[in-house]
C-alpha positions as CSV (number, residue, x, y, z in Angstrom):
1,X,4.0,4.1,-34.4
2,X,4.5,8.1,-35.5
3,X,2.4,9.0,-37.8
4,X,4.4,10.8,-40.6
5,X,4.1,13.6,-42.9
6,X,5.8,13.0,-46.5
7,X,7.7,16.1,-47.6
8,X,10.5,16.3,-50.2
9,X,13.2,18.0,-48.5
10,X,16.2,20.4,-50.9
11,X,18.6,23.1,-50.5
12,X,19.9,24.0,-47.6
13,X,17.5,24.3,-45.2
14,X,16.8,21.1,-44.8
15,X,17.6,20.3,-41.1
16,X,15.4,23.4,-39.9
17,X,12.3,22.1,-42.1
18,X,13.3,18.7,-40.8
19,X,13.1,20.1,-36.9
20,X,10.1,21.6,-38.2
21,X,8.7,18.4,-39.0
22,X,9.4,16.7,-36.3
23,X,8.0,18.7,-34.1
24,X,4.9,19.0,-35.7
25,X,4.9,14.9,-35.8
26,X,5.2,14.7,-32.1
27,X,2.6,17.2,-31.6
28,X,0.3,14.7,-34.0
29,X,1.6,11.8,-31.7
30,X,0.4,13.3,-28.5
31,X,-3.1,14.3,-30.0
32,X,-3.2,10.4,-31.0
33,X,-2.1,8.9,-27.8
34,X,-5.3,12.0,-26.0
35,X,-7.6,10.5,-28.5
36,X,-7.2,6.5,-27.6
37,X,-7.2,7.3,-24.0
38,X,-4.9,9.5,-21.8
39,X,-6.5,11.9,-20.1
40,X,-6.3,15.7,-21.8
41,X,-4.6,17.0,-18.5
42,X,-2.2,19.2,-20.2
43,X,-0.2,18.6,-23.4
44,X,3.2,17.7,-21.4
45,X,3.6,13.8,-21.7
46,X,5.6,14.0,-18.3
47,X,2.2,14.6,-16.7
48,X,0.6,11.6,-18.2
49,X,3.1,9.6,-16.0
50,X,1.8,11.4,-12.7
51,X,-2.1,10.6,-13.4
52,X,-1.5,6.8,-14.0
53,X,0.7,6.7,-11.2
54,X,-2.6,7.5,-8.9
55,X,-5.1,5.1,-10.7
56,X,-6.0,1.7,-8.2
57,X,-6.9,-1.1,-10.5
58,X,-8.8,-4.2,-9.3
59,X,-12.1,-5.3,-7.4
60,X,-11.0,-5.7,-4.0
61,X,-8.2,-2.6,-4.0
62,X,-10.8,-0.3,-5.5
63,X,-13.3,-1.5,-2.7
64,X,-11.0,-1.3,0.4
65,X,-9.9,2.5,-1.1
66,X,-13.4,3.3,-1.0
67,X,-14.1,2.0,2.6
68,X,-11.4,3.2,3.5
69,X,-12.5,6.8,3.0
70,X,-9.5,7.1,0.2
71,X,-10.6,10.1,-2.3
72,X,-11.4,9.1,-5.2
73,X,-12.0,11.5,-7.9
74,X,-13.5,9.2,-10.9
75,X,-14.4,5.2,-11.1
76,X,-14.1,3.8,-14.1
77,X,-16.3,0.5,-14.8
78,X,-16.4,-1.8,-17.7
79,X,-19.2,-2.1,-19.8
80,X,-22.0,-4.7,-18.6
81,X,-19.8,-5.8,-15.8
82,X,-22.4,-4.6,-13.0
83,X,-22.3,-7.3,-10.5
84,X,-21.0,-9.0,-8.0
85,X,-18.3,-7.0,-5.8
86,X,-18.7,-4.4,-9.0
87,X,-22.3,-3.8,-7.7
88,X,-20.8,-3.1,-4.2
89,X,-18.2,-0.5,-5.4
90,X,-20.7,1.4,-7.3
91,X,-23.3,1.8,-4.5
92,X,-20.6,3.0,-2.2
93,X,-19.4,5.3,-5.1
94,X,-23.0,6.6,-5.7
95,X,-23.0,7.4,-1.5
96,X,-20.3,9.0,-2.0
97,X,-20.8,10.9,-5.1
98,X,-18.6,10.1,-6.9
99,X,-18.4,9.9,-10.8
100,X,-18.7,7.3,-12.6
101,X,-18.2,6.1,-16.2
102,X,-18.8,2.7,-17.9
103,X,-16.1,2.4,-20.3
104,X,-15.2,-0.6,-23.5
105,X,-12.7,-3.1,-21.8
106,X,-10.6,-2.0,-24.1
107,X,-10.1,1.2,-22.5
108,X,-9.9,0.0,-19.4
109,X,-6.9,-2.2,-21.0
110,X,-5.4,0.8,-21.9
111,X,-5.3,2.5,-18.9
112,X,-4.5,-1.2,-16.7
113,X,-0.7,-0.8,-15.9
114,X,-2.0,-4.1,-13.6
115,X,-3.1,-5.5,-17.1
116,X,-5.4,-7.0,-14.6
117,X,-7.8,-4.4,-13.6
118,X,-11.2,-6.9,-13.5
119,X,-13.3,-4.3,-14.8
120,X,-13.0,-1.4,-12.6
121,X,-10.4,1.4,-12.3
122,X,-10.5,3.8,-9.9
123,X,-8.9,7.6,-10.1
124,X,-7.6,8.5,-6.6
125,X,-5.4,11.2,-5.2
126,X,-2.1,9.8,-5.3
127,X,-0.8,7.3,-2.2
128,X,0.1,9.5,0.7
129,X,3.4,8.8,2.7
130,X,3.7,9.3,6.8
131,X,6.2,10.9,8.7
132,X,7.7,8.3,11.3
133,X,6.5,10.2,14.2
134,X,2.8,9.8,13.0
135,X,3.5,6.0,13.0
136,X,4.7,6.1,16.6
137,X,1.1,8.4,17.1
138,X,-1.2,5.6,15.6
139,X,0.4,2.9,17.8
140,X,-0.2,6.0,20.9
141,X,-3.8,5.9,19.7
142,X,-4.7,2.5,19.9
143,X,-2.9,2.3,23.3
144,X,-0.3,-0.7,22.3
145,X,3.6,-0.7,21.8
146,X,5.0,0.4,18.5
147,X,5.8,-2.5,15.8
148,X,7.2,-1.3,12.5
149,X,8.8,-3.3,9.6
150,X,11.9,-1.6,7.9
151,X,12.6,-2.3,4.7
152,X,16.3,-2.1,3.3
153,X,16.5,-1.9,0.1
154,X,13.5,-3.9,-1.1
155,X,13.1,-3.3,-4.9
156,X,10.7,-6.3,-6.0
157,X,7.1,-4.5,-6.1
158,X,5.7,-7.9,-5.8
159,X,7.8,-8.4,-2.4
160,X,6.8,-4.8,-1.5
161,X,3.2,-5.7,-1.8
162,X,3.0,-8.4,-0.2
163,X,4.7,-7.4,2.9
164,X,2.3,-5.1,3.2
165,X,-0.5,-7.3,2.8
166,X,1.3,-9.1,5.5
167,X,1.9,-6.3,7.5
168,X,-2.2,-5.4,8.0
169,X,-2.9,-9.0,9.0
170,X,-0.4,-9.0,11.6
171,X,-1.4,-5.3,13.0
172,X,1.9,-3.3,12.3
173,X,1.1,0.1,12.9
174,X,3.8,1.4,9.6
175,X,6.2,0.3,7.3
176,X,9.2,2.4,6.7
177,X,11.6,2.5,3.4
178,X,14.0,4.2,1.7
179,X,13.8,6.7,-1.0
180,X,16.2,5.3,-3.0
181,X,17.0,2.0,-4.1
182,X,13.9,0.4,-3.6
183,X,10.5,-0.2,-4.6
184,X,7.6,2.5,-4.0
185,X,3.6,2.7,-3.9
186,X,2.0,2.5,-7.0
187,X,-0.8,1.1,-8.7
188,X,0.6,-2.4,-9.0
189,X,1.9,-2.7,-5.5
190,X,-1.9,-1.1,-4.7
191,X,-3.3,-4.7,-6.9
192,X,-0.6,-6.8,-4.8
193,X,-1.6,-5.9,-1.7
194,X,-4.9,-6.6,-2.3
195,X,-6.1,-3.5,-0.8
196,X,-3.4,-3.1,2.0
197,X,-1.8,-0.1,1.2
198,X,-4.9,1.7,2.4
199,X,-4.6,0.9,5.5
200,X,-0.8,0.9,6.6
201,X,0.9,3.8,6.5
202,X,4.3,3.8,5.0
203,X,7.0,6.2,5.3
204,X,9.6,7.1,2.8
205,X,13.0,7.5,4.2
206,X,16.2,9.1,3.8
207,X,18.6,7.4,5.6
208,X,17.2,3.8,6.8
209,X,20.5,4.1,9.6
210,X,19.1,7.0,11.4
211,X,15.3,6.0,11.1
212,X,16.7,3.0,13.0
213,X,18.8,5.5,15.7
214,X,15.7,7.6,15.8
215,X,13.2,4.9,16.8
216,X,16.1,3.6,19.2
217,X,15.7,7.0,20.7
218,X,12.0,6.9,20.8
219,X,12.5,3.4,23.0
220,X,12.2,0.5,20.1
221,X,14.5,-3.0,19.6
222,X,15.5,-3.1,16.8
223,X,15.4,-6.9,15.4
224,X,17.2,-7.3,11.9
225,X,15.9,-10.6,10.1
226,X,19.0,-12.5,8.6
227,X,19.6,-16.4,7.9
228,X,22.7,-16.1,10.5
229,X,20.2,-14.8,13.0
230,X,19.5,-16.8,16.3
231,X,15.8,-18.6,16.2
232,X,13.4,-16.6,15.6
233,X,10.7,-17.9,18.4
234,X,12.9,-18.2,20.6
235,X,13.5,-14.7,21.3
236,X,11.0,-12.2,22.7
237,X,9.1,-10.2,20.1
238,X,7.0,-8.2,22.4
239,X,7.2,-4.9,23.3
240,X,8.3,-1.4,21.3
241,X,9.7,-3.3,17.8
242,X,11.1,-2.5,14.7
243,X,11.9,-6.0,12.2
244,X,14.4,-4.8,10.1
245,X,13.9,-7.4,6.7
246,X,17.0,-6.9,3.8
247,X,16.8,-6.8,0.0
248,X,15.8,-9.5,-2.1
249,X,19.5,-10.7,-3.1
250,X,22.0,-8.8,-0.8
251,X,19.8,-8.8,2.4
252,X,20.5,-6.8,5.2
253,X,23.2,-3.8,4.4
254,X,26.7,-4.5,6.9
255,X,26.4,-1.0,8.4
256,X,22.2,-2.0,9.2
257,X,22.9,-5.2,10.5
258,X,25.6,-4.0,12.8
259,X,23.0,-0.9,13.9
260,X,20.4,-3.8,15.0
261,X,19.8,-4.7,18.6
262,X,20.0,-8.4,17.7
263,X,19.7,-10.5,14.5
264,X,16.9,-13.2,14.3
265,X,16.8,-16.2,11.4
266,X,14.8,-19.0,10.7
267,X,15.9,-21.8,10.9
268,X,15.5,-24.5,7.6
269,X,15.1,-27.7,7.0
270,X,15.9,-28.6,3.7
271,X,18.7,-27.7,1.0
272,X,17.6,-23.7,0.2
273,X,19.6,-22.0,3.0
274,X,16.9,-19.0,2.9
275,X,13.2,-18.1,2.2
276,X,12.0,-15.1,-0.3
277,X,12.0,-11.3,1.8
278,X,8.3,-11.4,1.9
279,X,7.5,-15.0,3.3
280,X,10.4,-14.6,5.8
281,X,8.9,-10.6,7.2
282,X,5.3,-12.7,7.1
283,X,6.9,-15.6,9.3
284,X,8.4,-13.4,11.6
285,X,5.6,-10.8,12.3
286,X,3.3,-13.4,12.9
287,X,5.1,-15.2,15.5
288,X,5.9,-11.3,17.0
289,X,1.9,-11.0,16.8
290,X,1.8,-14.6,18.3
291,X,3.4,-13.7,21.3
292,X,1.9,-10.4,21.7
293,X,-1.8,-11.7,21.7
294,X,0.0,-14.3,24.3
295,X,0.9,-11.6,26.6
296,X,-2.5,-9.6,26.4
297,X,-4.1,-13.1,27.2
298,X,-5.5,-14.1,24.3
299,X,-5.4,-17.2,22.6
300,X,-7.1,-16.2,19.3
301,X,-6.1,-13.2,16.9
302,X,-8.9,-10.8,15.9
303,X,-10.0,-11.3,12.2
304,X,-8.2,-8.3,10.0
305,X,-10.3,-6.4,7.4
306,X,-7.9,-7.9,4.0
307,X,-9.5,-11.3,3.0
């Protein structure tokens, strides 16, 4: 609520002392808002926006950021909850120098856009996007055939996160979406991911059509995932791949469908004629990372680092 100066207002000036008020009540606002909390980075609100967008919230995100040689600028832990995985994320912070404050709950409530932050909030330079080509490079590196997930238009951050949480498991080497229309990294889709977001890199994309051209060009099939789609293990998922998975309600655009390669469903049993974006990219880049472990000979798939 604003707080309010009273002031009897006559004559004819009234609208300039009344702009003059109001001005002077936001100003009292934003000292307010400073005071319970925000950081005193400057006094423009928009900036208040930017610093909460790079805060990671949560035990197990906040412990993968730090492994993962994320920089983090400030931790913030709650008061009396030192142990536990909290135990483990200060010790790495204190190798790492990095400050930290213990802080009432109820400033770490404040700050929690999660509103499920489990005690510790870390402040980290904001997520970083890749270019395509340093996706391609990271599959180069590790010596194995590209495999990306496209996103079309995928605006649930829940569906987001998950996917990439997926994605880690099944060792796709980037995840590529849009900059419009659709869902991107923040703090909550850091908490969905459990951590995930650290370690596959996304890129943000114009145009999703000529990503899909582009990493035609660079030698990739391009599978799009629709319920139409011919069975899913029965086709070969090995090799240079792109899965192309469509929005939660629309699914895959006409003009993306038609720009895939071929179009792989899967196939239901029961009465629902399709399954939600994230469980059907999960089934489908499991059974690609199936048949891949298949061809390399081997029967079991190495244990990933998201538990």
């Amino acid at each position: 609520m604003a707080i309010r100066e009273k002031k009897k207002l006559k004559g004819k000036h009234n609208d300039k002392e009344r702009k003059k008020m109001d001005k002077k009540n936001d100003k009292l606002e934003k000292k307010k808002v400073l005071k319970e909390g925000k950081p005193k980075l400057t006094q423009d609100a928009e900036i208040y926006d930017d610093y909460y967008i790079n805060l990671i919230e949560g035990r197990n995100p906040v412990l993968e950021a730090l492994k993962s040689g994320r920089e983090i600028d400030k931790l913030f832990v709650q008061r009396g909850q030192l142990e536990g995985s909290i135990k483990q994320i200060i010790a790495i912070a204190r190798d790492k120098n990095i400050l930290i404050k213990e802080v009432d709950k109820a400033k770490l409530d404040h700050m929690s856009q999660t509103k499920s932050h489990q005690g510790v909030i870390a402040s980290a330079a904001i997520y970083k996007y890749y270019d395509i080509d340093d996706i391609l490079e990271r599959a180069k590196e590790k010596e194995e055939d590209p495999f990306i997930v496209i996103l079309d238009e995928i605006t649930d951050p829940q569906n987001l996160g998950s996917i990439l949480r997926s994605c880690e498991g099944a060792g796709v080497h980037g995840v590529v979406i849009p900059k419009r229309r659709a869902a991107s990294l923040t703090p909550i889709i850091g908490k969905i991911s459990a951590g995930a977001v650290e370690y596959v890199p996304v890129a943000k994309v114009t145009n999703i059509n000529q990503t899909i051209n582009y990493l035609k060009e660079k030698g990739l099939w391009i599978a799009g995932a629709d319920a139409d789609g011919e069975v899913y293990f029965e086709k070969d998922l090995t090799g240079p791949l792109a899965v192309v998975v469509g929005s939660e309600g629309k699914g895959l655009g006409r003009l993306v469908k038609e720009n895939c390669d071929f179009i792989i469903g899967i196939p239901m049993a029961g009465k629902i004629s399709s399954l939600n974006a994230a469980v059907s990219c999960a089934i489908i880049i499991f059974e690609a990372k199936k048949q891949r472990a298949r061809q390399k000979g081997s029967s079991a798939f190495q244990e990933g680092s998201i538990h």
